[in-house]
C-alpha positions in Angstrom: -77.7 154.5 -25.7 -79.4 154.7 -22.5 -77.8 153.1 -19.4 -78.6 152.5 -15.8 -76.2 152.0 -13.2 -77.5 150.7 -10.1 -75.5 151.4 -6.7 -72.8 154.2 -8.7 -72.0 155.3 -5.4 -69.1 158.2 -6.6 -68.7 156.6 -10.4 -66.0 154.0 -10.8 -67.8 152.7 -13.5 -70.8 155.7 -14.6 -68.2 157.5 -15.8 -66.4 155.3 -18.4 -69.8 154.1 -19.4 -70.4 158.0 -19.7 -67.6 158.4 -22.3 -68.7 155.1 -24.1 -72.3 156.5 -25.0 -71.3 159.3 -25.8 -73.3 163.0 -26.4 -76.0 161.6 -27.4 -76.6 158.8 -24.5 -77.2 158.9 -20.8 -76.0 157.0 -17.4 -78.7 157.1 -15.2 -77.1 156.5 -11.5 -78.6 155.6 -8.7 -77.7 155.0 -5.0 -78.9 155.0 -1.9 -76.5 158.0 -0.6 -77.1 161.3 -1.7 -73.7 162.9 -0.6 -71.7 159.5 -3.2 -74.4 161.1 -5.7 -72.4 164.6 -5.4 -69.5 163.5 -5.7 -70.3 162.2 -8.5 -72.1 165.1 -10.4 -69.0 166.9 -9.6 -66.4 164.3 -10.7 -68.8 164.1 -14.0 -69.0 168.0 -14.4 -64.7 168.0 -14.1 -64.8 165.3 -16.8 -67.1 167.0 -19.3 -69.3 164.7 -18.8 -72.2 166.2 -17.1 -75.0 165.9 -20.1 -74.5 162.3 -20.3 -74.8 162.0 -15.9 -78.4 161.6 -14.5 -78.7 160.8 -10.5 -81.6 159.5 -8.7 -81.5 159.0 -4.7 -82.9 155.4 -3.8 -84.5 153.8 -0.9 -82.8 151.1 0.4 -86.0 148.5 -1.2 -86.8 150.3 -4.4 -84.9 151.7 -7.0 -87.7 155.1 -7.1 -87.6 155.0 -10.7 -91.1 155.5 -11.0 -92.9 157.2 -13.5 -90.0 157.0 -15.6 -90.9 155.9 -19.2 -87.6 155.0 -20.4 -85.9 151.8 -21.7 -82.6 150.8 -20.6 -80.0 149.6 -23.2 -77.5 147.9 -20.6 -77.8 147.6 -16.7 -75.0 147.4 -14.0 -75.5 146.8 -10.9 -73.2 147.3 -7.7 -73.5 146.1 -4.1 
């Protein structure tokens, strides 16, 4: 299962959805701060979770997903 989470800031919500796809899924986070982004890599890598974490830095009009050919099998998004 592939997910993307939109505004993860430190992973209130990545995380659980990290346990829920399991090994063979990803959470790809994104936010506009990079510093919320470590934070969460290292709250992931504590968990065991790291494989199933992917962060991308955003601007604050675009998502900067681009050339990224990947489907997403559930979105969240948080303001």
């Amino acid at each position: 299962m592939m997910v993307l989470d939109v505004g993860s800031a430190m992973g209130y919500f990545s995380l659980p959805m990290a346990r829920m796809v399991g090994p063979g899924g990803k959470v790809v986070c994104v936010d506009v701060q990079p510093k919320m982004l470590q934070v969460l890599r290292r709250r992931a890598a504590a968990a065991g979770l790291a494989e199933q974490i992917e962060t991308h830095v955003s601007s604050e009009d675009a998502i900067g997903l681009q050339g990224r050919d990947a489907r997403f099998d559930f979105a969240s998004l948080s303001r």
